[in-house]
N, C-alpha and C positions, 0 to 999 in steps of 0.2 A: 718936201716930205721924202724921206730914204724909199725906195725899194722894199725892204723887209717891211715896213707901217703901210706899204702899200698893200701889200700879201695878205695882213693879218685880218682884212673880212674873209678873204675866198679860205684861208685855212678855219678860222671861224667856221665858217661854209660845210667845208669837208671833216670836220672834227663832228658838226650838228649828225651830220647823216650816216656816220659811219654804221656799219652792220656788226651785226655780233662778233663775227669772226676779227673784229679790231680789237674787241674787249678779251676773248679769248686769248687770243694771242698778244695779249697788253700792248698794243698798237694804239701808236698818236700819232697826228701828222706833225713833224718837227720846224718845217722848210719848203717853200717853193718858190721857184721863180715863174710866171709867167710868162716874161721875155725868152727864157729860153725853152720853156718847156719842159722840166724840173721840179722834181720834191724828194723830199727825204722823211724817211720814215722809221721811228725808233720799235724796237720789239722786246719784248721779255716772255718768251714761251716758257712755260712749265714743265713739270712732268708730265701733266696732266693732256700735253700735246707729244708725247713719246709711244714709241714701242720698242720692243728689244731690250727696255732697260731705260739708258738716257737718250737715247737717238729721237728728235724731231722729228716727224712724219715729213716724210717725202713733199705730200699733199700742203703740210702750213707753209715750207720753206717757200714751194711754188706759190700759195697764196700774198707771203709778205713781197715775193717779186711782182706778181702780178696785180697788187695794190700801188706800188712804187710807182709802174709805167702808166698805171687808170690815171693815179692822181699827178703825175707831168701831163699829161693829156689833158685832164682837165683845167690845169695851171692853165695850160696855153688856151684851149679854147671858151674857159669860163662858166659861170652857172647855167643853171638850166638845159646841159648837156650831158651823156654818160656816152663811156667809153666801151660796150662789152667787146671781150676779145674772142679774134676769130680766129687766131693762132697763136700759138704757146710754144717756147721750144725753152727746156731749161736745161744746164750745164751743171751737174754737181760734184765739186770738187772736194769739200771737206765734211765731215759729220758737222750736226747743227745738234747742241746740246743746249737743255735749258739755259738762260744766260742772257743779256743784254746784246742787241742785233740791229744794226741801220741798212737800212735797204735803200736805195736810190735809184729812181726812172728817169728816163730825158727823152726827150722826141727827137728821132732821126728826123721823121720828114713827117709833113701833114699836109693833107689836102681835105676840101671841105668836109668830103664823107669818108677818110678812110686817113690814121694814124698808124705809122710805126715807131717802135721804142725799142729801149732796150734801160736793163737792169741791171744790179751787182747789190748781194745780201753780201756784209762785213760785219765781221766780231766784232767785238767791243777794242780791239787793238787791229782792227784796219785790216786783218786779212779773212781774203774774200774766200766764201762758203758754196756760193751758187751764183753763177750767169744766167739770165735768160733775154729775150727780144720777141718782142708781140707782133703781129696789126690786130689793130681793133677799129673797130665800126665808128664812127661820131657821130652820133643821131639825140633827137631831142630828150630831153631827160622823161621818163613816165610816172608818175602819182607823186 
């Protein structure tokens, strides 16, 4: 059995339980890998996620990063776990206009109770919008 048929219960998984702000900001999980601790994640904000006109709120961009590095974290550590984060640091390079958007997390390093990651939001033509890198907590999942 491939790797990606191995994936598709735990994105099954992360697709069930997704929060509002996934539908919001038209978020699927697309990809992950477990082994390495990896997911990728497609976006289509609206207007409806703007101010200024078409500019993407500061606030979603940081969300589709920090959805990216939750769900490599949980790639790697598996159900019944959640990642909340304890540090946020974002990098923003380009304006993020309504539009089609993949965001990608990977785990630097993990240890049983504490995850680091890092992120990259991309256009729909591969160039990158925002950086960011977490730690986050790993603790047992609740309700």
């Amino acid at each position: 059995m491939s790797q990606e048929a191995d994936a598709q219960p735990l994105i099954a998984y992360m697709r069930e339980r997704a929060g509002a702000f996934m539908r919001i900001l038209g978020g699927q999980v697309e990809a992950i890998d477990p082994a390495k601790g990896w997911a990728r994640l497609r976006w289509q904000p609206t207007e409806a996620c703007c101010h200024s006109g078409t500019i993407v709120q500061g606030g979603f961009v940081t969300s589709m990063l920090d959805a990216a590095m939750a769900h490599a974290i949980t790639a790697r550590v598996g159900t019944g776990m959640m990642a909340p984060t304890l540090e946020l640091k974002v990098s923003f390079f380009r304006v993020c206009s309504p539009g089609v958007y993949f965001s990608e997390g990977s785990v630097v390093h993990a240890t049983r109770s504490v995850a680091f990651a890092e992120g990259q939001l991309t256009d729909a033509d591969g160039v990158t919008i925002a950086r960011a890198s977490a730690t986050c907590k790993i603790a047992p999942l609740k309700g």
